[in-house]
BAFI-3210 file (N, C-alpha, C; in Angstrom, 3 decimals, decimal comma, padded with zeros to 6 digits):
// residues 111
n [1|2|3|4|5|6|7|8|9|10|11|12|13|14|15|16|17|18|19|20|21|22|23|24|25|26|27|28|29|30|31|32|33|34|35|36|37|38|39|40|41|42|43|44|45|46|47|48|49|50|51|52|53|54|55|56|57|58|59|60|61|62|63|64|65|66|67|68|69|70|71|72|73|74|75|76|77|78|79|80|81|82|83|84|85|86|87|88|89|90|91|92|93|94|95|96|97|98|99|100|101|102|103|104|105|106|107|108|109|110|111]
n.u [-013,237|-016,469|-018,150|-020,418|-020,242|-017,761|-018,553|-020,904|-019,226|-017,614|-019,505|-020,746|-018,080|-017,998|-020,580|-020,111|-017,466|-018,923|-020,982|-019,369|-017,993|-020,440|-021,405|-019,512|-019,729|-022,354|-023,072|-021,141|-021,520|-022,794|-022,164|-019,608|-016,595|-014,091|-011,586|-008,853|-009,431|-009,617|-007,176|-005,458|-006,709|-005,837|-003,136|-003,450|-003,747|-000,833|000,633|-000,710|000,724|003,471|003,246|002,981|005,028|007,938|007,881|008,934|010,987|012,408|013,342|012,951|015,251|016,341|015,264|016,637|016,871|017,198|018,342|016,864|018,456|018,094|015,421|014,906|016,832|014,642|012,426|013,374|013,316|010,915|009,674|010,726|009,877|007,098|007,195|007,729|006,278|003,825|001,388|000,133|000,480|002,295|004,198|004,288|004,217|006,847|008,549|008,216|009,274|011,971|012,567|012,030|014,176|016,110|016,558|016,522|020,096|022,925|023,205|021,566|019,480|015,973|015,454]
n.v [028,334|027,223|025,794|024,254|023,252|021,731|019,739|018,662|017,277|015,359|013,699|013,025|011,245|009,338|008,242|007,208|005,277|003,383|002,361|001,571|-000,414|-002,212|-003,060|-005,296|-006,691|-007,391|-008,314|-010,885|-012,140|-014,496|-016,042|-018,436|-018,475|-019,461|-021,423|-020,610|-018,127|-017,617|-018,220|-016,469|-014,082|-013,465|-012,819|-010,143|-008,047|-008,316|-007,314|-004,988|-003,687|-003,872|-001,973|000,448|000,748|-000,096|002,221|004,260|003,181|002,946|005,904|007,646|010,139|012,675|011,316|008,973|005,646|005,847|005,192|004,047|004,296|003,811|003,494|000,994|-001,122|-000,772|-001,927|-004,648|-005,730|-005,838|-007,071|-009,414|-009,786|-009,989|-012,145|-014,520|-013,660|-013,490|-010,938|-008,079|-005,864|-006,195|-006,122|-003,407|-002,085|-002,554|-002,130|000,563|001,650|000,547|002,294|004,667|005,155|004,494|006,938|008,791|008,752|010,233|011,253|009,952|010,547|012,080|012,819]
n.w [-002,330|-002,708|000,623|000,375|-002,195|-002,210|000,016|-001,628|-003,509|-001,823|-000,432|-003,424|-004,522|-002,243|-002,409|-005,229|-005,161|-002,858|-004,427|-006,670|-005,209|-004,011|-005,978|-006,893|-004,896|-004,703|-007,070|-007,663|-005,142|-005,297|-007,316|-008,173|-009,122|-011,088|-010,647|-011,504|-011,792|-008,952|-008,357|-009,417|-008,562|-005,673|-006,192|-006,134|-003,908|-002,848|-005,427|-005,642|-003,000|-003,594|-005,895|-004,471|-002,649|-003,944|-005,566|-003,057|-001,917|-004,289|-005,647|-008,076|-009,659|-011,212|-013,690|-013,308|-011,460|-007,869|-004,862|-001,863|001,585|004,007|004,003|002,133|004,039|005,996|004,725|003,569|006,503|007,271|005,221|006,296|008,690|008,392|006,896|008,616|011,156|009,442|010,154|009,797|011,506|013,380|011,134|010,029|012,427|013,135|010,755|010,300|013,027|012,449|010,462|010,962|013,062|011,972|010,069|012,551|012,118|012,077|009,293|007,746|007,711|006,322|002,776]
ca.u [-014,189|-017,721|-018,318|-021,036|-019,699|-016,988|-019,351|-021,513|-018,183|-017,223|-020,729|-020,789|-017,576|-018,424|-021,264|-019,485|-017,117|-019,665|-021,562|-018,870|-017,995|-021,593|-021,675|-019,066|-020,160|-023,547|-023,313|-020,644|-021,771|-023,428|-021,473|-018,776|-015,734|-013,263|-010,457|-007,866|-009,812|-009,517|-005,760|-004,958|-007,087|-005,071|-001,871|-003,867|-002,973|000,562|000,904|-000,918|001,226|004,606|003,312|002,828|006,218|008,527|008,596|009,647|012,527|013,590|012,932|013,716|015,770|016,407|015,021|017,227|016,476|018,333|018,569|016,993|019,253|017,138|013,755|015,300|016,657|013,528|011,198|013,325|013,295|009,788|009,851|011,185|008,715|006,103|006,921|007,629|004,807|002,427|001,152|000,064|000,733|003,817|004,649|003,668|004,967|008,788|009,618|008,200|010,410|013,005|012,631|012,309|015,699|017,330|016,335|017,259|020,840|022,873|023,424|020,965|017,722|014,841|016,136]
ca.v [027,405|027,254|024,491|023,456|022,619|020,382|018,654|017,681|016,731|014,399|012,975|012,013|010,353|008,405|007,453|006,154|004,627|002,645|001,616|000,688|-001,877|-003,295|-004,001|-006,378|-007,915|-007,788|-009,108|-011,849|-012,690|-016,224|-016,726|-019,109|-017,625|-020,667|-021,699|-019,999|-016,701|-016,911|-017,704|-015,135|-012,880|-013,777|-012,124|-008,632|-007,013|-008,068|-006,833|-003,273|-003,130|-003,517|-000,890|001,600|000,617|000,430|003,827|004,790|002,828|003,259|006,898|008,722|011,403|012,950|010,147|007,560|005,237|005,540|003,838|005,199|002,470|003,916|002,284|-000,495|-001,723|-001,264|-002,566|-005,976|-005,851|-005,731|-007,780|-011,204|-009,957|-010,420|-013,555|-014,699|-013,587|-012,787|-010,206|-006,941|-005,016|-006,277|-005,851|-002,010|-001,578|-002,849|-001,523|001,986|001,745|000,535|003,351|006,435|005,166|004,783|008,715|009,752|009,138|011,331|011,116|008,857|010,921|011,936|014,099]
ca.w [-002,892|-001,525|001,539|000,005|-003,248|-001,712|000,727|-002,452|-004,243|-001,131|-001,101|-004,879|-004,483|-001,665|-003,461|-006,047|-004,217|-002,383|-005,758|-007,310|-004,180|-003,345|-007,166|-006,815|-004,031|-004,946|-008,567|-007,101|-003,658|-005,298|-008,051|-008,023|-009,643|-011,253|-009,749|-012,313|-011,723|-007,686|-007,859|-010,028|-007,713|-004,605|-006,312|-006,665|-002,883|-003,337|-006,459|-005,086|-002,104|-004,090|-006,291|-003,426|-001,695|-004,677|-005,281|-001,890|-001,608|-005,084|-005,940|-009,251|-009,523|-012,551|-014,784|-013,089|-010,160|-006,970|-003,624|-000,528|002,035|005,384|003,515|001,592|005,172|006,938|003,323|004,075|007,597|007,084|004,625|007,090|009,518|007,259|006,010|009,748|011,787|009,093|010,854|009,652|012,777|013,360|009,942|010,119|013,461|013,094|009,701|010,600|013,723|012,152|009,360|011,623|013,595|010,456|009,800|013,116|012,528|011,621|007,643|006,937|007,566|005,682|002,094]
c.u [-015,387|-017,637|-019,116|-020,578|-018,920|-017,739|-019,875|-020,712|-017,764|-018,295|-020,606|-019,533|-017,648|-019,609|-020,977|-018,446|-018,144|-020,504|-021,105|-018,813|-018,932|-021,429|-021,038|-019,343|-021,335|-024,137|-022,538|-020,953|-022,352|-023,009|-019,974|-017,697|-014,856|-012,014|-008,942|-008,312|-009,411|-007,710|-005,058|-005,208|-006,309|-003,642|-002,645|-002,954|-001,941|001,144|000,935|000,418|003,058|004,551|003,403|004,873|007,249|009,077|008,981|010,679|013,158|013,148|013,795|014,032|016,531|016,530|016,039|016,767|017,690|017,828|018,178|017,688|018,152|015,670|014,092|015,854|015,266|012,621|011,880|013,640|011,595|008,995|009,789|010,576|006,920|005,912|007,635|006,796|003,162|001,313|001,390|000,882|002,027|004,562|005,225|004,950|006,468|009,158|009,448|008,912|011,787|013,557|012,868|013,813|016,483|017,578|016,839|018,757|021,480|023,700|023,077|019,497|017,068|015,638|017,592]
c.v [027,305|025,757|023,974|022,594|021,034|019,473|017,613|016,541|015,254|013,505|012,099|011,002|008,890|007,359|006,456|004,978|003,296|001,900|000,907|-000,752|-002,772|-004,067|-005,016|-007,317|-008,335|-009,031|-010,706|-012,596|-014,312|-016,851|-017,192|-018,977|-019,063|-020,186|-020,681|-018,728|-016,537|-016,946|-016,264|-013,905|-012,930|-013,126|-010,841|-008,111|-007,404|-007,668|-004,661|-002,762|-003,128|-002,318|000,391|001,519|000,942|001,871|004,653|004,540|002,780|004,511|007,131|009,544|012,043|011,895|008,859|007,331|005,478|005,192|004,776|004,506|003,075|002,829|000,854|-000,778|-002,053|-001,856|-004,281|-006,596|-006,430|-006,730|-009,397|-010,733|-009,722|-012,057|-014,649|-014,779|-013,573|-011,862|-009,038|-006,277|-005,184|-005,768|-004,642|-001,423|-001,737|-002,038|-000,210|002,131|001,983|002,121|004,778|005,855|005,043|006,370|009,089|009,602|009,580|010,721|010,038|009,951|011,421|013,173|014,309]
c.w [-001,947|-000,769|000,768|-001,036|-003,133|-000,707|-000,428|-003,196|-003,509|-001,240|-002,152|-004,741|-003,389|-001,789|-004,687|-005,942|-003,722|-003,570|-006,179|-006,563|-004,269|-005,208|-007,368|-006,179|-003,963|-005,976|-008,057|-006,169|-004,221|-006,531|-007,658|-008,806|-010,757|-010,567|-010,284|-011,944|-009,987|-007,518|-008,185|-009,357|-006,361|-004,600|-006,294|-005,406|-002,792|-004,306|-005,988|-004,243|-002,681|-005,039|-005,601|-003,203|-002,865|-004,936|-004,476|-001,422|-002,812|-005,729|-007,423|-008,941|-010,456|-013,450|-014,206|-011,685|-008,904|-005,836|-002,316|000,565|003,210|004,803|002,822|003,069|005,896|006,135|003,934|005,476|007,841|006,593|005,254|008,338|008,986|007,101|007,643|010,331|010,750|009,528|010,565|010,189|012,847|012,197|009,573|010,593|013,698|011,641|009,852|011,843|013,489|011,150|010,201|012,966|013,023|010,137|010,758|013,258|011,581|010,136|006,948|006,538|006,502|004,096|001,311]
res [x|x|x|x|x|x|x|x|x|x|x|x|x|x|x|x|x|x|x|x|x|x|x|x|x|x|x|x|x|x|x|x|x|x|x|x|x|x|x|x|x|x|x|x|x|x|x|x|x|x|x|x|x|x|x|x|x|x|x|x|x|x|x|x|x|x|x|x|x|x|x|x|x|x|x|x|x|x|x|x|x|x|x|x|x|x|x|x|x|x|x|x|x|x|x|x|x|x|x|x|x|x|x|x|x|x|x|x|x|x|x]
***
């Protein structure tokens, strides 16, 4: 594929990208939203971030769900250091700990 091509490609999306954003915060920045509209907005990134996660600790596998236990341990490990510290980082940093020492032993790991 030519460089150029994909440079322009990255470009335009970052362009759009960025459009789309300022327009929100542009068009919004001085309007006053109602109250029913900001709670409701307050569930969005918990909503996102269970959509991400979900499917990693409960994977399909031939059309049915099954159980990964290494990530479901460290998801609610994660989970009550979350809702403990509140704290990203921490958040991050213990369940991905916990998760890759779950993997390294032996007949748990990754597969």
């Amino acid at each position: 594929m030519d460089p150029t091509l994909v440079w322009l490609t990255i470009l335009a999306l970052a362009a759009t990208t960025f459009a789309t954003r300022l327009s929100f915060m542009g068009l919004l920045a001085h309007v006053e939203l109602p109250p029913l509209l900001q709670r409701a907005l307050a569930y969005v990134p918990p909503a996102i971030l269970a959509a991400i996660i979900a499917p990693q600790v409960f994977p399909v596998v031939q059309e049915l769900p099954t159980l990964n236990w290494p990530r479901l341990i460290a998801a609610l490990i994660a989970f009550a250091v979350a809702f403990r510290t509140r704290s990203t980082v921490a958040t991050v940093s213990i369940g991905m700990l916990v998760l890759w020492g779950l993997q390294a032993l032996p007949g748990l790991g990754p597969g």
